[in-house]
VEXVEXLO-883247 format. One line per field, with one value per residue (C-alpha): residue in one letter; chain; x, y, z; residue number from 1. Coordinates in nm, 2 decimals, padded with zeros to 4 digits, always signed. Example, Ala and Ser with C-alpha at 12.3 -4.5 7.8 and 13.67 -1.06 7.14 Angstrom:
type <- [A S]
mol <- [A A]
xx <- [+01.23 +01.37]
yy <- [-00.45 -00.11]
zz <- [+00.78 +00.71]
seq <- [1 2]
END
This chain:
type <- [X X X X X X X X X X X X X X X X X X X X X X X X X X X X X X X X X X X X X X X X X X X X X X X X X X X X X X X X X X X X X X X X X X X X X X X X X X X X X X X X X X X X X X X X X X X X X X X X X X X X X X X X X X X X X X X X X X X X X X X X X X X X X X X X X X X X X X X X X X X X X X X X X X X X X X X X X X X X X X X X X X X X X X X X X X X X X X X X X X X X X X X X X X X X X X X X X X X X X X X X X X X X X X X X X X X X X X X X X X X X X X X X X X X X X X X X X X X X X X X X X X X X X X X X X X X X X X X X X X X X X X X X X X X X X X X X X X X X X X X X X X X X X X X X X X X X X X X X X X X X X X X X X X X X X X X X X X X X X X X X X X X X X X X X X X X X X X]
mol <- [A A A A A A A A A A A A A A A A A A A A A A A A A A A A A A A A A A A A A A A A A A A A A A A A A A A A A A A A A A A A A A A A A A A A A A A A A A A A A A A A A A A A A A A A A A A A A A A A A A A A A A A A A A A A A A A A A A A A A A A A A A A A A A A A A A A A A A A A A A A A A A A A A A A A A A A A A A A A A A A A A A A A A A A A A A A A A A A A A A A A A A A A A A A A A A A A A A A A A A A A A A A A A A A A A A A A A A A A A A A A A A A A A A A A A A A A A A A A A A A A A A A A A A A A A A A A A A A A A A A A A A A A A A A A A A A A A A A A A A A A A A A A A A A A A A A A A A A A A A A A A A A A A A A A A A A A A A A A A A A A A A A A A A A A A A A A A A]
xx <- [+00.00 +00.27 +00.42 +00.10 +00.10 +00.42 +00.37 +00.03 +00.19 +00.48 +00.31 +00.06 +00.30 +00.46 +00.09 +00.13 +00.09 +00.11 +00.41 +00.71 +00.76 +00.96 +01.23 +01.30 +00.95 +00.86 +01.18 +01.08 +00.73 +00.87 +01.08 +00.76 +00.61 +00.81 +00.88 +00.54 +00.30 +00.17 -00.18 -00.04 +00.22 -00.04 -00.35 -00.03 +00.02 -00.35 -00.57 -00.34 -00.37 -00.71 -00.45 -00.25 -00.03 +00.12 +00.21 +00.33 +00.58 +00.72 +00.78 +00.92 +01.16 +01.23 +01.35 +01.74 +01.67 +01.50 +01.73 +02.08 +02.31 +02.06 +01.75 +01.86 +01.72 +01.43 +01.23 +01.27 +01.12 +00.86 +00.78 +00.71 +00.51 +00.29 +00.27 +00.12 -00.11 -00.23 -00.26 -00.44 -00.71 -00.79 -00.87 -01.04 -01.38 -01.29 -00.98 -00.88 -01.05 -00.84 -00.49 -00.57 -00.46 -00.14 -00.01 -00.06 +00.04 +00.36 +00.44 +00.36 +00.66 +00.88 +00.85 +00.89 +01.24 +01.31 +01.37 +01.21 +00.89 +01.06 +00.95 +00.63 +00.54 +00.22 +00.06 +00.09 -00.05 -00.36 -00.39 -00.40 -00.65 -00.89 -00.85 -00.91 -01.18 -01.32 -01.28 -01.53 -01.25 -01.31 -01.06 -00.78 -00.81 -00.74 -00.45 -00.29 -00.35 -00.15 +00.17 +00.05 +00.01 +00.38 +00.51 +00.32 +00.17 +00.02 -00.17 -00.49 -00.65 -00.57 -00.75 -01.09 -00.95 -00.96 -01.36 -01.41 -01.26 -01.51 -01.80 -01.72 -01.79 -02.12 -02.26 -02.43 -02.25 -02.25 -02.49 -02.51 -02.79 -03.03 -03.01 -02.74 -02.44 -02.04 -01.86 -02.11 -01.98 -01.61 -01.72 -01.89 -01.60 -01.33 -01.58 -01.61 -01.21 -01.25 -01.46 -01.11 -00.94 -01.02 -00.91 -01.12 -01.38 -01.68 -01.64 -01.72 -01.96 -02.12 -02.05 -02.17 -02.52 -02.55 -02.48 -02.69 -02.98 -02.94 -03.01 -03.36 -03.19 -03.33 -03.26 -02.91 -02.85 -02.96 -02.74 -02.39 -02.54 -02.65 -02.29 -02.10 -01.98 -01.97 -01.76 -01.66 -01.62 -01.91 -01.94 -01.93 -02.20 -02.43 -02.41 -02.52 -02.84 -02.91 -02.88 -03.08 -03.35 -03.38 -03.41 -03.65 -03.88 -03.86 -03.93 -04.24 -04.18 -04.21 -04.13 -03.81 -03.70 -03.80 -03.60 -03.31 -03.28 -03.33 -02.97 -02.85 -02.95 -02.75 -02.43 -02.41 -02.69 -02.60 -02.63 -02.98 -03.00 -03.07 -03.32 -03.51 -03.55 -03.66 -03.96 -04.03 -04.08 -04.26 -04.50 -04.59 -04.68 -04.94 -04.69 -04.77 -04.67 -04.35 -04.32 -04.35 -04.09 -03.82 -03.83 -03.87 -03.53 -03.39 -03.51 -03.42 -03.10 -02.74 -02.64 -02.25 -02.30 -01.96 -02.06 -02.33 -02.11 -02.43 -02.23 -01.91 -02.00 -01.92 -01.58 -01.49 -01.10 -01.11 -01.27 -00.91 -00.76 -00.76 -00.57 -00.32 -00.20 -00.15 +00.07 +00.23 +00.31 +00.51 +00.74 +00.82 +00.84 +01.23]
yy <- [+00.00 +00.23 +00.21 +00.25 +00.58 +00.70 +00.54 +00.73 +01.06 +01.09 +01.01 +01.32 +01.54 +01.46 +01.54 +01.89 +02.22 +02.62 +02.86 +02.66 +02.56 +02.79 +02.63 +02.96 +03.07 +02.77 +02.81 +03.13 +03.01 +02.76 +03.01 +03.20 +02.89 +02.84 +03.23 +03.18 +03.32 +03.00 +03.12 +03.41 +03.09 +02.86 +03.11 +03.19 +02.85 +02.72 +03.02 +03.08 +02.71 +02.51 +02.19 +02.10 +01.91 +02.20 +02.27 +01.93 +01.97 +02.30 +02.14 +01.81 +02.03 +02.28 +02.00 +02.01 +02.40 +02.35 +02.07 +02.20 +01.87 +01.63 +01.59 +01.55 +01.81 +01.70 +02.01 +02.10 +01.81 +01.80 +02.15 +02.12 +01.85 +02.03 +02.31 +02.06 +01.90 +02.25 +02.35 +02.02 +02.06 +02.43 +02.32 +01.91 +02.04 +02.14 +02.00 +01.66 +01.38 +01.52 +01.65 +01.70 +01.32 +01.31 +01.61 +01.41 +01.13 +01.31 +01.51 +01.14 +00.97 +01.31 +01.17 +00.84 +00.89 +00.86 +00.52 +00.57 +00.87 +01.23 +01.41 +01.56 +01.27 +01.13 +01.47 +01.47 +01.17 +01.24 +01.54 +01.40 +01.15 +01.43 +01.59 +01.24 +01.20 +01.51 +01.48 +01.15 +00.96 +00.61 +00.45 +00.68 +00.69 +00.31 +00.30 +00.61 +00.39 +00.15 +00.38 +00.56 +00.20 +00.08 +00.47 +00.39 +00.06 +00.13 +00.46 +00.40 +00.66 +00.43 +00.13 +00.34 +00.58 +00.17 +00.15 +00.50 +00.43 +00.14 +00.31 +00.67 +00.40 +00.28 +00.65 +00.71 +00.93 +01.30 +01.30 +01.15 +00.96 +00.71 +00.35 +00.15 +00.04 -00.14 -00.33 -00.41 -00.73 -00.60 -00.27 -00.44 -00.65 -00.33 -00.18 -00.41 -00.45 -00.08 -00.12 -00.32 -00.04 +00.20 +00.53 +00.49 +00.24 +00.52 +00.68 +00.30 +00.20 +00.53 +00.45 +00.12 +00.22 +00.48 +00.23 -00.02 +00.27 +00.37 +00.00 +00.02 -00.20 +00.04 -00.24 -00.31 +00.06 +00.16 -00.13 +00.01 +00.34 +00.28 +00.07 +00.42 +00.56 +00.91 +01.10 +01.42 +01.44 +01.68 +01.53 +01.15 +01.26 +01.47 +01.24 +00.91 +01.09 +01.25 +00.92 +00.75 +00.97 +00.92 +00.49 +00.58 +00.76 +00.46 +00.30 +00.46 +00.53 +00.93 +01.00 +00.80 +01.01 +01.37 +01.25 +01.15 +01.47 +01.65 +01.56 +01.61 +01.97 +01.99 +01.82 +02.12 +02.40 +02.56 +02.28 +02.31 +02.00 +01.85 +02.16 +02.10 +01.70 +01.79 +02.04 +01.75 +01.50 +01.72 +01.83 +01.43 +01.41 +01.64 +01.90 +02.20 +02.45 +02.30 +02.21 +02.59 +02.71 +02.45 +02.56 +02.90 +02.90 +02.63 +02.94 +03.26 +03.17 +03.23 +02.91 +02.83 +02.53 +02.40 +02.33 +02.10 +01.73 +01.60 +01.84 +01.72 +01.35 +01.26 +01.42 +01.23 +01.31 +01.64 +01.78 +01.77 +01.97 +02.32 +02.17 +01.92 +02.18 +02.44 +02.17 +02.10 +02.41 +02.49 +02.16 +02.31 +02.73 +02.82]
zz <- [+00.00 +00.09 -00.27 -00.42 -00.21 -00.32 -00.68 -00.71 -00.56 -00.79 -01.07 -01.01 -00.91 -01.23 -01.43 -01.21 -01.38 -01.33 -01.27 -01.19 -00.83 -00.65 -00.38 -00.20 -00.15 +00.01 +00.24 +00.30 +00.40 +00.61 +00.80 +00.85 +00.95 +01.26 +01.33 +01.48 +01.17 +01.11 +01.00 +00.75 +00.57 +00.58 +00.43 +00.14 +00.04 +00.09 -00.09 -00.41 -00.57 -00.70 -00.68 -00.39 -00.64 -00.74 -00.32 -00.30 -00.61 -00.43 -00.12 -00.24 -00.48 -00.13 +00.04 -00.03 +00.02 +00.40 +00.54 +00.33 +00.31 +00.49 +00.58 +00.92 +01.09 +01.29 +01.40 +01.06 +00.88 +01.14 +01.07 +00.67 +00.80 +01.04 +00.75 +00.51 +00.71 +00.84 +00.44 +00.41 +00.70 +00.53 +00.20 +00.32 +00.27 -00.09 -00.22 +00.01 -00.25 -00.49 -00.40 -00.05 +00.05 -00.19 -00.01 +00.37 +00.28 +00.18 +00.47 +00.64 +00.45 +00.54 +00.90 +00.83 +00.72 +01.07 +01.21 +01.53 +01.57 +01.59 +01.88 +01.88 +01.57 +01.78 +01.78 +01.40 +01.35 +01.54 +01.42 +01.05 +01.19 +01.29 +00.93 +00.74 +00.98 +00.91 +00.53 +00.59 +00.40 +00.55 +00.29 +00.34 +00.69 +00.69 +00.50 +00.68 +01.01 +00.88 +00.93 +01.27 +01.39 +01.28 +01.44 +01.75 +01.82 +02.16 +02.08 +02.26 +02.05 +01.71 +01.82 +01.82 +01.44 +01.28 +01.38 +01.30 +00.91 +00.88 +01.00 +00.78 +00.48 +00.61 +00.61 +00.26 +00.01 +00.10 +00.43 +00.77 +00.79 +00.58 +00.52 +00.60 +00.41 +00.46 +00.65 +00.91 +01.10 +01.09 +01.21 +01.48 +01.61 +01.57 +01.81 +02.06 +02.04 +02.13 +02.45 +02.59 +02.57 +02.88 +02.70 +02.42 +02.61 +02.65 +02.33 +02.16 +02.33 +02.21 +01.82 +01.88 +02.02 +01.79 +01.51 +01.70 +01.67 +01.32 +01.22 +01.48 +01.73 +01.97 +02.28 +02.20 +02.17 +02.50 +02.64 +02.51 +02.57 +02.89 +03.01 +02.96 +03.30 +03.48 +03.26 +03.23 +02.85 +02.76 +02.35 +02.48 +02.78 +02.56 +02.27 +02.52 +02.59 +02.31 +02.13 +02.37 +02.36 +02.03 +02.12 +02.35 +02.14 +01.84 +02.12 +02.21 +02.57 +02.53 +02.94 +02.92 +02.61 +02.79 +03.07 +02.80 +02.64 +02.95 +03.08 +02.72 +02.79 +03.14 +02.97 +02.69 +02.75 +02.37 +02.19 +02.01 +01.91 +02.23 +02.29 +01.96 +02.04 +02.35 +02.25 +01.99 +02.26 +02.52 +02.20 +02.14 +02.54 +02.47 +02.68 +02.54 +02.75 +02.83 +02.45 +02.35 +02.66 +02.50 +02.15 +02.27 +02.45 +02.18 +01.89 +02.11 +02.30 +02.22 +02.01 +01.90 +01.58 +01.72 +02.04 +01.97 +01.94 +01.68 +01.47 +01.49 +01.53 +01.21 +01.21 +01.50 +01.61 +01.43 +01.77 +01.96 +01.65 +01.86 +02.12 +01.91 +01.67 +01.90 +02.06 +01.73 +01.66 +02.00 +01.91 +01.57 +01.66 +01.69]
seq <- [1 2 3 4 5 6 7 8 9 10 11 12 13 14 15 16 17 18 19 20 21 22 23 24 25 26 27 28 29 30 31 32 33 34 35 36 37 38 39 40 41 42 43 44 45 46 47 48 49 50 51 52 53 54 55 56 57 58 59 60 61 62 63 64 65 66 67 68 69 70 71 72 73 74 75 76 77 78 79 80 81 82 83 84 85 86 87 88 89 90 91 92 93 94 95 96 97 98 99 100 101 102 103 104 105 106 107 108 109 110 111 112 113 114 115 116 117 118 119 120 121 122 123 124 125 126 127 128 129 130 131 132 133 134 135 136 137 138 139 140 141 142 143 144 145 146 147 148 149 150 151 152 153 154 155 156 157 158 159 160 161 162 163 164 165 166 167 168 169 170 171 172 173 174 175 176 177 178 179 180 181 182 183 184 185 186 187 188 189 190 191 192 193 194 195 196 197 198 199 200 201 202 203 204 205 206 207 208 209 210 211 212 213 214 215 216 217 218 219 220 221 222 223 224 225 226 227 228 229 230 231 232 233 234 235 236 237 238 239 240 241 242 243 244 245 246 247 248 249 250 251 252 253 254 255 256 257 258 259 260 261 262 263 264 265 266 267 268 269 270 271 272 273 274 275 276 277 278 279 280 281 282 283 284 285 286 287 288 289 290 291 292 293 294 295 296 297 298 299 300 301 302 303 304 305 306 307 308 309 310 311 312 313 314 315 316 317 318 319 320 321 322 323 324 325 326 327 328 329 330 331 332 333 334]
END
């Protein structure tokens, strides 16, 4: 796989057209980079191309020009790394099916040139996760596992990214929700490998019950929802109930779901999601009062789209981004 990778990369870059790539400019960006402009370099390489190609032939060609002799320099090759992927995440929505994934899955065999991780390599790789995550690129998430797993078999965090890239491909093309397609049985197992491991233990059992749900297996989804512990992670608390209100109203027991999305509401007060399933529910109990206070407050109330998890459910990983790339970019700043 990796030399299909590589293969399909250079071959690409070699299709690649527009203004000849220029070595110093890249330097020069790369410099910026770790000066601590990261967002001006980035925003220069990322909004002036409709092909990330042509970035990745400037910073393969840069290379002799950024690391002068060798490509020994560490912090260095870890920073054109951290450049590309941050170029990468700006333009996934747009640009990652295309030329988006060549240009990772360079900067990934930059840091494989290494024979053991560089420093501050794990943060890159789950950083990259998040982007391929968020991307809903089930496929190229599983094959970039295969080299975070070599870098660092005992990531806790990779056991759960391996279900996540099976259960991106059961989602229909281009929206989260519908019938249901893939790998189901191997998604199934990968998850309940998942529930062994204590980091990641909570957050599959949600993906299984929510799974469980969107297939009407309203019983079985309450039981993995219903196994997750007292946790202080708001997306894994507000998702549980949210998702099991939801089993309880397929399930016809309207009180049970109130109560459900209730405590979603306590776990993340701006989320309207929650707030709208709630007014829903209260509506169908012939609450009508109460139904019109909820989807008052749910319509009138300060709301923040990123703060609701249903909204970033599907992009899984790509909700520690803030926090790993700010990381990231300390290691590589000089």
């Amino acid at each position: 796989m990796r030399g299909l990778w590589l293969g399909l990369a250079v071959a690409l870059v070699a299709l690649a057209t527009g203004p000849r790539a220029q070595p110093q400019n890249a330097a020069r960006l790369i410099d910026q980079y770790q000066s601590g402009e990261f967002t001006a370099a980035v925003r220069a390489a990322a909004d002036n191309t409709s092909d990330l190609r042509e970035v990745l032939k400037t910073l393969n060609e840069a290379v002799p020009v950024l690391m002068p002799g060798s490509d020994a320099n560490e912090q260095r090759r870890l920073a054109v790394a951290a450049f590309s992927l941050e170029i990468v995440m700006v333009r996934r929505n747009s640009l990652f099916g295309d030329s988006g994934k060549l240009l990772l899955e360079w900067a990934c065999s930059l840091l494989r040139r290494s024979s053991t991780p560089l420093p501050a390599e794990r943060l890159w790789h789950l950083a990259a996760i998040g982007v391929i995550e968020g991307a809903a690129d089930g496929r190229v998430l599983d094959d970039h596992m295969a080299h975070a797993e070599k870098r660092f078999p005992k990531e806790p965090r990779f056991v759960l990214a391996r279900a996540v890239a099976l259960e991106l491909q059961t989602w229909p093309q281009g929206h989260m929700g519908g019938s249901f397609e893939g790998p189901r049985d191997e998604l199934v197992s990968l998850l309940r490998i998942a529930t062994f491991t204590p980091e990641v233990r909570d957050e599959a059992l949600l993906r299984w019950g929510f799974f469980d749900l969107r297939q009407g297996n309203e019983r079985n989804a309450l039981d993995h929802l219903n196994a997750i512990g007292q946790t202080a992670d708001t997306y894994v608390d507000y998702l549980r109930h949210l998702f099991r209100g939801r089993a309880f109203d397929r399930s016809n027991k309207p009180a049970d779901a109130i109560d459900a999305y209730r405590q979603a509401v306590l776990a993340e007060p701006r989320a309207q999601t929650a707030r709208l399933a709630l007014a829903g529910a209260l509506a169908a109990g012939n609450s009508r009062p109460d139904a019109r206070e909820a989807l008052g407050l749910a319509l009138t109330e300060p709301r923040d789209v990123l703060a609701d998890p249903w909204f970033m459910y599907g992009s899984a990983d790509q909700r520690f981004w803030p926090t790993l790339i700010t990381e990231l970019r300390q290691a590589v700043r000089r």
